[in-house]
N, C-alpha and C positions, 0 to 999 in steps of 0.2 A: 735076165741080162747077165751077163759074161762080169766075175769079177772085176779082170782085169780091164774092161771097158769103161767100168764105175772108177774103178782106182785112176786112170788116164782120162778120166770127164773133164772138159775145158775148166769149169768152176774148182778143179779138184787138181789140177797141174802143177799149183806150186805149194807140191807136198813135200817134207822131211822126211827121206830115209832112214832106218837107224838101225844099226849092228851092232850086235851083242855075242861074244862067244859063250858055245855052248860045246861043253866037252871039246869032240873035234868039228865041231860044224855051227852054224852062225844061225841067231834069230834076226831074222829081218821085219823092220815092221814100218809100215806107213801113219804120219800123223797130217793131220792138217788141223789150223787153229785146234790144235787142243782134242779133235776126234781121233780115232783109231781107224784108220782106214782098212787096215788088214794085216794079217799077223802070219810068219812063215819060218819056214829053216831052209837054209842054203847049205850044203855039201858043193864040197870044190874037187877037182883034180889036178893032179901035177903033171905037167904035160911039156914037151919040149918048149915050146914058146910062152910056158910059164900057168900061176896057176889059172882054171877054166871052171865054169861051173859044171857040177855032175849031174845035182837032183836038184829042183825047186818045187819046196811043196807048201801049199798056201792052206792056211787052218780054215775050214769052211764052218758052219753053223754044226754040225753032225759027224764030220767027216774032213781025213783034208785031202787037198787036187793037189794030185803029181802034174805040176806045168812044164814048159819047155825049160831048159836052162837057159834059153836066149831068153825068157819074157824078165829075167832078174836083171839082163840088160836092157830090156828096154823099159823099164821100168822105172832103173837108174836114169837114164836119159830123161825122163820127166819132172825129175824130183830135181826142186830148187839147192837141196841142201842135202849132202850124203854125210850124217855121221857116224861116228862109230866111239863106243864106249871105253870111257880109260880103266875101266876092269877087265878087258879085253888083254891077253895076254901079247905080250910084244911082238912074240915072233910071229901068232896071229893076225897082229896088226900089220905087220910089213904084207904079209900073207896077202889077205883083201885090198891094199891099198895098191897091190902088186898089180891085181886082176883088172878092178879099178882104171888103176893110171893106163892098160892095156887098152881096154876101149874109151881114150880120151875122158874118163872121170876120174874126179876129185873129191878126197873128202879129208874130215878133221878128226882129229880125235878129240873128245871133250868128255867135261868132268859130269859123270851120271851119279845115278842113285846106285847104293849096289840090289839093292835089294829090288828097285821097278826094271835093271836093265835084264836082271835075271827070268825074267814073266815078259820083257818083249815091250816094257815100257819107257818111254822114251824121258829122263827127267832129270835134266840138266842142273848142274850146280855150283853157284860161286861162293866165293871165300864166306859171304854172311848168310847163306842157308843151310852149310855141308855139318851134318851131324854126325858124328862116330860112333862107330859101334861095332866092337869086337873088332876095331882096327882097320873096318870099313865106313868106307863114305856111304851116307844111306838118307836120304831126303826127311824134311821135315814130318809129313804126312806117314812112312814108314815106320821114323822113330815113335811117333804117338801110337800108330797102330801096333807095335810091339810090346809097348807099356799096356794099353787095354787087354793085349791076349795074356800079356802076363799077370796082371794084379785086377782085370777088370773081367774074367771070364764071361760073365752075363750081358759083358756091353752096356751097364745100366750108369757110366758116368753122365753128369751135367754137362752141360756143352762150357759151362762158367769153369766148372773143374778140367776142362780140353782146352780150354783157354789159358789159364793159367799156367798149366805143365807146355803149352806150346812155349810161353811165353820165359818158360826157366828153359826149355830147349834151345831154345835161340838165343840165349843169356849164356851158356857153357856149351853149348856145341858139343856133349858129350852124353851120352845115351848110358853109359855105363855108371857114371855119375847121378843123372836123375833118378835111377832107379833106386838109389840109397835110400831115397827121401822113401822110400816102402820097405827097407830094410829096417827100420829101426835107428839110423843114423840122424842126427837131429842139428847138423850142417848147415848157420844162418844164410850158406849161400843159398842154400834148397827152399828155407822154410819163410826166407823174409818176403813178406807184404807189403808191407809201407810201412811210413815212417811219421808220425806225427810231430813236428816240432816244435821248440817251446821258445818263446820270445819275453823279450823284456819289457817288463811294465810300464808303459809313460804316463801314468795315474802318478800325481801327487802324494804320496806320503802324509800322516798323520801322524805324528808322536803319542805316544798312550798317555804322557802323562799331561799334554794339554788339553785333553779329554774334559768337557764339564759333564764329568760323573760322579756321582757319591765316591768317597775317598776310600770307600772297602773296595770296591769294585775295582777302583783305579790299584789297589794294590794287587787286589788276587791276578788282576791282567798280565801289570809287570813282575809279576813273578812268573808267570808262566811262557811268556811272550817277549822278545825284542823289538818285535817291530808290527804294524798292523798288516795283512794283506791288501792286494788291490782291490778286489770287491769288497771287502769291509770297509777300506776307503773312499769306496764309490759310493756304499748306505750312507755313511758318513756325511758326505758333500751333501747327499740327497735329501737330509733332513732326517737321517733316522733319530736323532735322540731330540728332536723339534715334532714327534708323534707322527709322521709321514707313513701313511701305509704304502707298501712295499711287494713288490713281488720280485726277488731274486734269483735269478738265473746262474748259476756258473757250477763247474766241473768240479765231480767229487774230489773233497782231498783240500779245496778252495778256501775253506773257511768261511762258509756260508752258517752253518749252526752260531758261531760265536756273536756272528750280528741280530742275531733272536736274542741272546743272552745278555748281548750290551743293553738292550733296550729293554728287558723284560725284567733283569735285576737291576740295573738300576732303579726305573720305576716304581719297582718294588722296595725298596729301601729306601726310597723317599716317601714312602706313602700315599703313591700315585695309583693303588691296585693292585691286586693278584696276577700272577705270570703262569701261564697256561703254555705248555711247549706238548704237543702233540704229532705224536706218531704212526706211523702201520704199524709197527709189527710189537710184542713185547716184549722181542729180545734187544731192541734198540730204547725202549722205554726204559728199560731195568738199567741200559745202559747210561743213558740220562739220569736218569733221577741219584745215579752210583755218583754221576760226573759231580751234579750240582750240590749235590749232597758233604762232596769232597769240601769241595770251594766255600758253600756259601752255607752251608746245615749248622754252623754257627752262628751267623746273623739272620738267618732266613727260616719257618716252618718250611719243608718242603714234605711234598704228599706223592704217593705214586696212583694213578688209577688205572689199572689194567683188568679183564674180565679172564678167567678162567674158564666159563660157559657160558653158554648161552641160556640154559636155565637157570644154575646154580648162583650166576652174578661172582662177585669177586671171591679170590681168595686172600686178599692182601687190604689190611687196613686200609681205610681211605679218610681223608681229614679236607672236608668239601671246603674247609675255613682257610686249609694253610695256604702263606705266602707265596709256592709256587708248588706245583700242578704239574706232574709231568704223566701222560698218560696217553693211551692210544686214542687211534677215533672212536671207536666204539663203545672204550670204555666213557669217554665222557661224551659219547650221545647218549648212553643208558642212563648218567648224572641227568643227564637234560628229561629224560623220558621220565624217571622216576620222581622228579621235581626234587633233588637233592638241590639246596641253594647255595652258589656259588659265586652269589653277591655280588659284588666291586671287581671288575677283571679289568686291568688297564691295560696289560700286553696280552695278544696270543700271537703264537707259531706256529704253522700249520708245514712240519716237515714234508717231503716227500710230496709234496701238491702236484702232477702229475697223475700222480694217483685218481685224478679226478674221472682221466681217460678209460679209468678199468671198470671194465665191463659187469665185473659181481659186486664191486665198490664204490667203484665211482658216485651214483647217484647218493652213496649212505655219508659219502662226503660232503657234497652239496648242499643237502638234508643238515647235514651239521655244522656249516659254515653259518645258512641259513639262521636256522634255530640258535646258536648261539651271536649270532647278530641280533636277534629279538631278545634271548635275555640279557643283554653288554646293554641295548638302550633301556634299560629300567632302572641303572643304577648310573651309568658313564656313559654320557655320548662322544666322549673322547676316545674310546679305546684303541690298540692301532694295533692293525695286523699286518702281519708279515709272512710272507709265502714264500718258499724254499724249493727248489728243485735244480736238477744238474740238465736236466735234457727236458725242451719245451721247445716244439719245433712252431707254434705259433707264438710266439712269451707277447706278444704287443694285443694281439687280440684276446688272451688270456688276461693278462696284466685289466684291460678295458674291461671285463667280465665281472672283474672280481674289485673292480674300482683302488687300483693300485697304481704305484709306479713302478713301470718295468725298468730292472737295472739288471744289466748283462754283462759279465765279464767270459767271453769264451775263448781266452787265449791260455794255453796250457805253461806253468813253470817251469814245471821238464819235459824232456821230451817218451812218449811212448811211442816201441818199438812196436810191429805186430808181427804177428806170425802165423800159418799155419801149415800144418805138418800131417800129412795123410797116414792112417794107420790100417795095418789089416785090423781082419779078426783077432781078440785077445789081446793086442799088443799094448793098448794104451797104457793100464798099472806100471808097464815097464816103460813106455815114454816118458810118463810122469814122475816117476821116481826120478828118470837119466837129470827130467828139466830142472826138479826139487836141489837134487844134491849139485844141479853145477851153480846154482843162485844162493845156496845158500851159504859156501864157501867164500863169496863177496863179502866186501864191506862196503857202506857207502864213503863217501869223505866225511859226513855226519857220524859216522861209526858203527850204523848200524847193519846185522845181518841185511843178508835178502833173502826174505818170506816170501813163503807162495800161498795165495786160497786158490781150491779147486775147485768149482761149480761143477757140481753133477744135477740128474734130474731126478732120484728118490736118497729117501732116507736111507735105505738096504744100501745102495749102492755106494752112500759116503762109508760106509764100514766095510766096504767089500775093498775097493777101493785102499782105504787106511790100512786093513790087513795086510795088504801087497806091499804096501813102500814098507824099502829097509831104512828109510828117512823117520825123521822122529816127526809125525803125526797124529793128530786127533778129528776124527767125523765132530762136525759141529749142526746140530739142525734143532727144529723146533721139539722134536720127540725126545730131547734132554732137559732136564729137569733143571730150575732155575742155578743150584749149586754147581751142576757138572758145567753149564754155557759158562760161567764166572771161572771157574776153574781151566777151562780150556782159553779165555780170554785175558786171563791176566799170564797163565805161560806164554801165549805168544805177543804177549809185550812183553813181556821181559827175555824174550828171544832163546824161549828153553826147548821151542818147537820149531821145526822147521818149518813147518803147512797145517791148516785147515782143509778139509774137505768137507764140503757144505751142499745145501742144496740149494739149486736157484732161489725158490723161493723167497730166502735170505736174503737172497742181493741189496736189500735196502737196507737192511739193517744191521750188518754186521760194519764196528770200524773197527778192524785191523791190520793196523800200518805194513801190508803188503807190496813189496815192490812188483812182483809178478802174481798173473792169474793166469789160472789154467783151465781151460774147458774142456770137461771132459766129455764131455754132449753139450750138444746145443739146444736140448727140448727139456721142459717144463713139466715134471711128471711125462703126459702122451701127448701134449702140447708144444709144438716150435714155437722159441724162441722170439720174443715181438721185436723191433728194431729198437722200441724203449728201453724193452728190458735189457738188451746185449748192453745197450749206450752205458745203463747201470752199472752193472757187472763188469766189463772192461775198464769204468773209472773207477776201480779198485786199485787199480795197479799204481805203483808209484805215490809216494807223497812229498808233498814238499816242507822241506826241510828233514828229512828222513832221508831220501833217497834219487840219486843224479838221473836216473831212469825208470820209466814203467814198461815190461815187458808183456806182452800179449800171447800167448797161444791156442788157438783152438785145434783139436785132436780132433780128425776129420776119418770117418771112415765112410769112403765112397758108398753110395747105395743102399747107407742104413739107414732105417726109420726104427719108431720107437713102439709103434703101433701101428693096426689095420687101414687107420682111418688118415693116415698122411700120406699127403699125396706128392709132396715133395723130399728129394733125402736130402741125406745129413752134408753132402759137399756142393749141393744145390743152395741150400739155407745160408751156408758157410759165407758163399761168397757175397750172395742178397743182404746179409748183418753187414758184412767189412764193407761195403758201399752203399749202405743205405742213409737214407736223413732221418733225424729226429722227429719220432712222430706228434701231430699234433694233437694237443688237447681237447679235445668235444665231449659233449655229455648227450647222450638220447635218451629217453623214457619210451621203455613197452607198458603194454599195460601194467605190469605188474609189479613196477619199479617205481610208476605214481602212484599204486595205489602203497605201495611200500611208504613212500615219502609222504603222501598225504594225510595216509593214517597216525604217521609220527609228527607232523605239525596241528596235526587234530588233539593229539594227547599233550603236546605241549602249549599250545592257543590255541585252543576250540573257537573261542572269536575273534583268531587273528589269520585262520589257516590260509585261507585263500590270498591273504596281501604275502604273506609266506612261502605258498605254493609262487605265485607272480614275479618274485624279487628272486628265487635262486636261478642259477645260470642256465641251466636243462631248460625246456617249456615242457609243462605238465598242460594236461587238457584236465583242469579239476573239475566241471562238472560231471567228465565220465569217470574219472579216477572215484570221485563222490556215490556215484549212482552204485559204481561196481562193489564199493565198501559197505555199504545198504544193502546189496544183495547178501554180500556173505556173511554178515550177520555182526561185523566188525565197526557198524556205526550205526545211530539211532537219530535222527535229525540231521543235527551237525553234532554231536558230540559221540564220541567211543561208547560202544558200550564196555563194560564187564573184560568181555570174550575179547575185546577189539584193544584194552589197555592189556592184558597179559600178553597177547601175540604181539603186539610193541616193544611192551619193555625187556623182551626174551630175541629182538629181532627176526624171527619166524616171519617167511611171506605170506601173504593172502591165501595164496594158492596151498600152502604149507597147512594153514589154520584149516581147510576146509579136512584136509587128510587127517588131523587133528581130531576135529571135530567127529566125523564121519566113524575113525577108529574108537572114539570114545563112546560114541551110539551105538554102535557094532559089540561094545567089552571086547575091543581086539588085543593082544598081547601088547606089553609096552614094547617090546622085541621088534614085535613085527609093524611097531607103527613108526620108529625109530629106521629101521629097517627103509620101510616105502619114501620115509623124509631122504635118507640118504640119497638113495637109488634115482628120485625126481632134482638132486641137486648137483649128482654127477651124470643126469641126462642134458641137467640144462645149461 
């Protein structure tokens, strides 16, 4: 069929013409709803009765058709709308509208793209979609496609990251602008996200000193304290110091720790029982036990109990008698394994309970809520526990779980800013330094600096990282020895550093009164980022009563991953964390996780395991978790053997004991049996 028959088809009649100059000669192009009906150049002549067309030649699939010069008239005569583009040169424009008004047509000139009228595309533009660029008007979809040829050669952006820079495009209307934001230019107009905002308490107040608490306690408070916060006001109301178990919810920075401590020492100095404050990590343990140690290591024993290995057991005295306990989970599940007696416990705190959700830990927490619920009824059936976490996207069904009361305070005291800010290759060291030194130059009205922590995702790289900045920093992570963490912990409270650079990992345990945090990746070792963990790590930023603001950044380098096995990048993740919910708490059991936990309630009540296995929060299937423990040689009836108490009280899996075993029938190297444990631990 004949182009021009298609182009003039009844269904097809009331199409848009549209003119665009080209050198000295014109593209002409037909649309209708939004199709291309066909694409051309017009040459004109000057002729006594004015200009006339010369050549019309219409672009075909291969080839183009030299047509009549009359079919550009009739053509025109079909089309509802003749326009012509305002990139179009003036005297051009009079030119065609010359020809035009000749054979009774009419047309407008209107505001195009520069960049779609130059290609024969027709795409008009008003005052709220005209982007600039290089002093041209050039359409939304142009300006983005420029930005990806420039900074996205592979085309590998997220549609979430195309979103976003749409969304600052149409916020400044300026192309030369957004492209700062890949310059190294760190412009909160480019880089802001949202805004968290911080509201006023309508929680009732408590005075410290009408507190009925032992009068040491009441002292050491009001020295350190003016006024209570609202969650601790809210424990308070709740019955915390009337023995009410507790599961508190609210945002790092909140004062959720001190309400474990109202209740645990004072209890404790009344002779209501030993106070047990338990942690993940032992860098947050060491920092406990330093705190409580400060305050109360004159009226109180206090003990630290943290594991140095898993074979080896502790490096640090342990005093299973003293009046308060501060130690990690593991370290006092191995107290529980080893039947170290730890008597009368009237308070525990279970920080960081969240924790419950992870996947390598979770179940060894359970395991020891558990079991330490079975030794608390042999001496106190009073005990009262208290559960701590900042992000718990189910807290009422957790709370019900763990037979608590849920008390939630999730309103922020200041407000956190966010940000992110896309980087090429290499550039980030120099982002982060730009962010370090403009924050640390602040004061707040409290007077203090503004500190940065960096989250990275290896040890190497917090020092690669800290080498770079000409800012006063120190890498902080677990491969430092317990003097260097104290030594890099007490300069940046006393404000003699500007940053830590740490590694995720850390996020829970490090407090350092940080106004801003910076991410320097957002993966986990070779692992993205979970939405709990981000929740974590981002409530670092800001404290209250330290500082009016928490600022947020993450350094986003489109398209990167960390590893083979990610299947989503780094500006993909970015934006799934900044809008995600708080994830919820569940606990599952594989095989190999009841047999982990049944074997350790087997060693600690051999005749109670099964009401034990029944009562913690997971469901175990004990009689296969049983069967399975029988097989591998780690139970005899119902009780452990030999082989089945050393793979407990060392935490080693089932699966682990059998490689164990297997290497030790074998006389295999310690090397290489050491070796297989790892390689099965970082498969699974």
């Amino acid at each position: 069929m004949d182009i021009l028959s298609t182009i003039v088809a009844p269904s097809r009649q009331d199409f848009t013409l549209f003119l665009h100059s080209k050198n000295s000669d014109y593209l002409v192009s037909g649309f209708h709803n939004g199709e291309v009906l066909f694409k051309s150049v017009l040459e004109l002549k000057e002729t006594k009765a004015g200009p006339r067309p010369l050549r019309f030649r219409i672009q075909g699939r291969t080839k183009e058709q030299l047509r009549r010069p009359e079919d550009f008239i009739d053509i025109g005569r079909k089309a509802k709308k003749i326009r012509i583009s305002s990139q179009t040169k003036k005297e051009m424009r009079a030119e065609i509208k010359s020809l035009l008004h000749s054979y009774g047509l009419q047309a407008e000139v209107v505001r195009t793209c520069h960049h779609c009228s130059s290609k024969g595309h027709f795409s008009p533009l008003v005052a709220s979609n005209v982007i600039v660029s290089h002093f041209h008007e050039i359409c939304l979809s142009c300006a983005l496609s420029e930005l990806e040829s420039d900074y996205s050669p592979n085309g590998n952006w997220s549609k979430s990251t195309k979103n976003h820079l749409q969304k600052i495009l149409m916020d400044l209307q300026d192309l030369d602008h957004v492209k700062k934001t890949f310059s190294g230019e760190l412009d909160p107009g480019l880089t802001a996200f949202d805004q968290i905002q911080s509201e006023i308490s309508s929680i009732d107040s408590i005075d410290i000193g009408d507190l009925d608490i032992h009068e040491h306690l009441r002292e050491s408070l009001l020295a350190r304290f003016e006024e209570l916060q609202p969650i601790q006001n809210l424990s308070l109301q709740h019955g915390l110091l009337t023995g009410s178990d507790q599961l508190i919810i609210s945002s790092t920075g909140t004062g959720k720790t001190l309400i474990g401590e109202i209740a645990g020492i004072n209890r404790a100095l009344n002779g209501g029982g030993k106070f047990l404050f338990l942690v993940p990590l032992v860098a947050l343990a060491n920092q406990k036990y330093d705190s409580f140690k400060k305050h109360y290591g004159h009226l109180l024993n206090i003990s630290l109990r943290v594991g140095s290995s898993r074979v080896r057991g502790d490096s640090y005295p342990f005093n299973p008698n003293a009046d308060v306990i501060v130690g990690t989970y593991e370290g006092i599940d191995h107290t529980l394994r080893t039947h170290k007696d730890l008597s009368n416990v009237g308070t525990i705190v279970i920080d960081e309970i969240h924790m419950l959700a992870d996947q390598s830990r979770g179940h060894g927490i359970d395991g020891l809520i558990t079991r330490l619920k079975h030794h608390c009824t042999k001496f106190n059936s009073g005990t009262q526990w208290i559960y701590l976490s900042a992000t718990v996207g189910n807290p009422n069904h957790l709370g019900s779980a763990l037979k608590a009361t849920t008390i939630e305070f999730n309103t922020r005291t200041i407000p956190l800013h966010r940000h992110i800010a896309f980087s090429l290759p290499g550039q980030k060291p120099h982002l982060i330094n730009e962010l370090i030194e403009r924050e640390f130059i602040n004061k707040s009205s409290s007077g203090y600096l503004g500190q940065t922590i960096i989250f990275t995702n290896s040890r190497q790289r917090c020092h690669d990282i800290s080498n770079k900045l000409t800012s006063s920093s120190a890498p902080y992570h677990a491969g430092l020895d317990h003097h260097q963490r104290k030594t890099i912990e007490h300069r940046f409270s006393e404000g003699k550093i500007a940053a830590v650079v740490t590694t995720a990992a850390l996020s829970a345990g490090v407090d350092f009164p940080a106004s801003q945090v910076i991410f320097d990746s957002l993966a986990m070792g070779t692992s993205w980022l979970t939405p709990h963990e981000f929740q974590q790590m981002q409530g670092r930023a800001g404290r209250p009563s330290y500082h009016d603001k928490g600022l947020i950044y993450l350094l986003v380098e489109p398209g990167r991953v960390y590893s083979n096995t990610m299947r989503r990048t780094e500006d993909q993740v970015a934006f799934e964390l900044l809008t995600s919910d708080v994830d919820n708490v569940y606990i599952s059991y594989d095989e190999q996780t009841a047999m982990s936990e049944t074997l350790a309630n087997i060693v600690v009540a051999p005749d109670q395991f099964a009401q034990l296995n029944s009562s913690m929060i997971g469901e175990i299937q004990t009689e296969l978790a049983l069967k399975n423990l029988i097989k591998f040689g780690l139970v005899s009836g119902q009780k452990a053997t030999s082989l089945g108490k050393i793979i407990c009280q060392n935490f080693f899996t089932p699966e682990e004991s059998n490689v164990l075993i297997n290497a030790l029938n074998g006389d295999n190297p310690p090397l290489d049996v050491v070796t297989q444990i790892e390689l099965m631990r970082t498969e699974n």
